[in-house]
N, C-alpha and C positions, 0 to 999 in steps of 0.2 A: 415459583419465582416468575412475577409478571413484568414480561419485555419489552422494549419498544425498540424503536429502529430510528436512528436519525441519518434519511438520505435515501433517497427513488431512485436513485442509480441501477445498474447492472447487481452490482455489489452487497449493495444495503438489500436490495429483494430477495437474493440467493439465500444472506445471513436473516431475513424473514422468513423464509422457507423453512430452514435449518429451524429455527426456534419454533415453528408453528409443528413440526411435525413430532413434538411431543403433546400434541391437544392441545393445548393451552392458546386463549387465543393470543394475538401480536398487534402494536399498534405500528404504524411505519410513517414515519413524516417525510413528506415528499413535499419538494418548492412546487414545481410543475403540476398544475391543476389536471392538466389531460392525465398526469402519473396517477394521481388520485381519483381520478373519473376510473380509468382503465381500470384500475386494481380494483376497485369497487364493482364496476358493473360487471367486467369480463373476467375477475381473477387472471390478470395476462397485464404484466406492464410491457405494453406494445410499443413502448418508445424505445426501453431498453433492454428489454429482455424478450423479443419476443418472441411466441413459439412456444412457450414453457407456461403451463396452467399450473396457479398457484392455490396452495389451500385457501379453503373460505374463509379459513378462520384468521386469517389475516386482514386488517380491517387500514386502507389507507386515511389522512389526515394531511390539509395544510396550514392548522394549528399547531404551533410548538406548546400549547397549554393542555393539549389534549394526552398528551403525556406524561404529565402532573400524577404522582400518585403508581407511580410503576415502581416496581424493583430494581431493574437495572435498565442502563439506557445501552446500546450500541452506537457508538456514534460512527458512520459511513459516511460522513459529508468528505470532501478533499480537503488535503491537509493546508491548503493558505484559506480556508472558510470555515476551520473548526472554530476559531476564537470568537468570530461573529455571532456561529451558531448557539457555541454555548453562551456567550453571554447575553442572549438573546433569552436564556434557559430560568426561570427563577431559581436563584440562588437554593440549596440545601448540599445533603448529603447520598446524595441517591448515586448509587456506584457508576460510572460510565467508563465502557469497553469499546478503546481505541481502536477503530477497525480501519483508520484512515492511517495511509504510510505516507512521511514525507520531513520536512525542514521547513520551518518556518521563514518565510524569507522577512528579511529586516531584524528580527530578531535571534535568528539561528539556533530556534529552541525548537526540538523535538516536540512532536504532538502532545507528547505528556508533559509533558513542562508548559504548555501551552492549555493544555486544559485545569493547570495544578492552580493556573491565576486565574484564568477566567470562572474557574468555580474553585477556590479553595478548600472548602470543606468535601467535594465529594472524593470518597476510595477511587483508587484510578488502575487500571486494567488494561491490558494490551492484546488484542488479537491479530496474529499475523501467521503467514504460512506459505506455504505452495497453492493458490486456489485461484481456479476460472471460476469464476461467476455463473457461465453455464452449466461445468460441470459439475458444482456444489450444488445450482438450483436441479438438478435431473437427478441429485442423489448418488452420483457415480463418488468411488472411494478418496477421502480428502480427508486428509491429517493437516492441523494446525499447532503451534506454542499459545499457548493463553497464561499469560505473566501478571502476575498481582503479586506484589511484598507480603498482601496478605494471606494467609494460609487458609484460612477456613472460608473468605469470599472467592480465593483462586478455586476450589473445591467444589464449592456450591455451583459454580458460574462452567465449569467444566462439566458437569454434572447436567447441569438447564440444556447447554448447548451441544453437547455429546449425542449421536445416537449410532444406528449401526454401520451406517458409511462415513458419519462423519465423527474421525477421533480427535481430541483433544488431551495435550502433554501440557502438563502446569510446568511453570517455572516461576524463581522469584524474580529474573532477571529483566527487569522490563525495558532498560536502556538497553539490552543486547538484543531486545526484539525488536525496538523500534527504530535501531541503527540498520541490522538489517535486512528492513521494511523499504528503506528510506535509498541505503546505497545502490540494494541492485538495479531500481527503476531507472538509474543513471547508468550502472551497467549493462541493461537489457539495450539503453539505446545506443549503446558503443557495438555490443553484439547484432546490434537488427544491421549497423552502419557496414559490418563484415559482410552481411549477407546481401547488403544491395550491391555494394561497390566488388562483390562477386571475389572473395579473395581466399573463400575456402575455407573447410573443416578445421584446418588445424589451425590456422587463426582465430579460427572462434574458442578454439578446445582452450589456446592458451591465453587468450582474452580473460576465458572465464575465472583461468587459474590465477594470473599476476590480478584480476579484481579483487578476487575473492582474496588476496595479500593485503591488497585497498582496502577493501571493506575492515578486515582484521585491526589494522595498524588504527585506523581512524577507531574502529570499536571498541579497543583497548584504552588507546588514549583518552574515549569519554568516559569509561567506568566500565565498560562491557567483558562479560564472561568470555571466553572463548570457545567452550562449549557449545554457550549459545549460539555463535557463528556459525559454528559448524554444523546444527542444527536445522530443523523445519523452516522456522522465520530467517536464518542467517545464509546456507547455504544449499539448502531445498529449495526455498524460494526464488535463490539465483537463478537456478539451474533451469526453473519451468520458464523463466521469464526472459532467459537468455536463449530461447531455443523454437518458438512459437509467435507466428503472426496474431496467434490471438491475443499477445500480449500490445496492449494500448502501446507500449514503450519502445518494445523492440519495433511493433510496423513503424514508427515515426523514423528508426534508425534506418529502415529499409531505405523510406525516402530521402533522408542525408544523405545517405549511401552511393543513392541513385543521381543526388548532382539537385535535389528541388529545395529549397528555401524551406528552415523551419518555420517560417509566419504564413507561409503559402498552406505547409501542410497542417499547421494546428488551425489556422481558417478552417479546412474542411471537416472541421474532428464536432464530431456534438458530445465526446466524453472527451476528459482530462488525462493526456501522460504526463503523470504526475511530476517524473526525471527530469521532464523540460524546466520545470521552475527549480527540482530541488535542485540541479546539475551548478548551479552559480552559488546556493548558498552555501551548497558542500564544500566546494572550492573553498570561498572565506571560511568556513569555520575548521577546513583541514589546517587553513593555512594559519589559525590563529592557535590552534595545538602543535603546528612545527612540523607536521605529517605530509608525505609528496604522495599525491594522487593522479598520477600521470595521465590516467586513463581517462578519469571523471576531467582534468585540464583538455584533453582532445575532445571528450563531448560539448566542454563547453567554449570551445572554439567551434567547432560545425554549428551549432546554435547561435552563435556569434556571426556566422555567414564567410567564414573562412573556407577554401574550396576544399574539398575531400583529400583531395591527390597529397596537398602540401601539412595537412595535420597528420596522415599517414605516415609520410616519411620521416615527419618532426620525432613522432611515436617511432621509429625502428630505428632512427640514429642516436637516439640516447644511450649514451656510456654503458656499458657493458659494467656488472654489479654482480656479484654472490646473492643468489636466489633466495637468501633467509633472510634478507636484509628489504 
């Protein structure tokens, strides 16, 4: 099965890696000329990954035509520029594996719903999981969910992308993956907001627990497994991204935390936390299922420019409530 990669990022290289290191070669479409320069002459995308020597047998491109004619596409671009990219894509049937987590803002449609119009006819696939970018591209131990309705392309596609550090779990569930994908990046930056404004372990511990309630109530509500939640993509995923600086999500919550302006701190960012745009639309589209998101409501108040102290407290004086509820 011949793969390509849509997106230069940190992300999209690692998930090139991963594919190139069963032989076969990879094609990777990078916007950024220097991404393409780099990967080509140095095997080393020095913008975003750097440090990490990539196989040769990965070959960059800033044609989207140059992918034409592959098996399956990975798509890495961020999730408010998949609809651009694919339909940027000529039209067919060529499977494409959602490697981008996020809500679609304006329209409120998950990435797969969002790639189901922009290319109707292609099979549609979900990959999501617990995974640094680093430590996928160095090889270190990394389990993901890979969700496809279909059964013999989920099979194949786990099989392409599987090797001995890197495991892959099928499921059919592909709304319970890309839900979430989508929730924790909003809840890493409620958790990163614990850790700047210094307020301790055990508010992060039950941070993570009443989200991971959020995340349920919302994933149910769209069609989502519970299983699935509780799973790699659903509540593995939380867990990595509620608990590390390396996560794009959680450092942005550090600096809410700390009292700095989100427009000040995404200025300095040359990659995307995703949570920051999906934090509004999740909002609307909780509130259009009837679902109370209280948590992802104080993200997206701090995002809003409301000061730390006073969403804090808004968050600890709400009514007291039975825990299953």
């Amino acid at each position: 099965m011949r793969l390509g990669v849509i997106g230069g990022g940190a992300w999209g290289t690692a998930l090139a890696q991963v594919a190139a290191r069963s032989g076969q070669p990879v094609t990777l479409w990078a916007r950024e000329p220097e991404v393409v320069e780099s990967i080509n002459a140095a095997h080393e995308n020095r913008q975003f990954l750097a440090g990490i020597s990539l196989d040769p047998s990965i070959r960059a491109t800033g044609d989207l035509a140059d992918l034409s004619g592959l098996d399956a596409l990975l798509v890495v671009a961020p999730a408010q520029h998949v609809r651009a990219v694919l339909a940027a894509l000529d039209p067919g049937a060529t499977p494409l594996v959602l490697c981008a987590k996020g809500i679609e803002a304006g329209s409120k449609l998950l990435v797969g719903e969002v790639a189901h119009q922009a290319q109707p006819s292609a099979p549609i696939a979900v990959l999501s999981g617990p995974t640094f970018a680093h430590e996928v591209a160095r090889g270190q131990p990394t389990a993901v969910t890979l969700a496809c309705d279909d059964e013999d392309l989920r099979t194949r596609l786990s099989e392409r992308l599987a090797g001995p550090a890197f495991r892959t779990y099928g499921s059919a569930d592909v709304v319970g993956a890309e839900i979430g994908g989508a929730v924790k990046n909003v809840l890493a930056i409620a958790c990163g907001v614990v850790e700047g404004a210094g307020l301790g372990q055990n508010a992060r511990a039950a941070l993570i627990a009443r989200g991971f309630a959020e995340m349920t109530r919302f994933g149910l509500a769209r069609g989502a497994q519970a299983e699935t939640l509780t799973g790699l993509s659903g509540l593995g995923d939380l867990v990595l991204t509620c608990s590390s600086t390396a996560s794009r999500n959680f450092s942005l919550g550090v600096g809410l935390g700390q009292g700095k302006s989100a427009a000040a701190l995404m200025a300095d960012r040359k990659t995307v936390a995703e949570g920051a745009f999906t934090a509004p639309v999740l909002q609307q589209a909780a509130a259009d299922v009837g679902i109370e998101m209280p948590v992802c409501d104080a993200v997206c108040a701090l995002l809003a420019g409301k000061p730390v102290s006073s969403v804090i407290e808004a968050l600890l004086s709400r009514p007291l409530r039975e825990e299953a509820r």
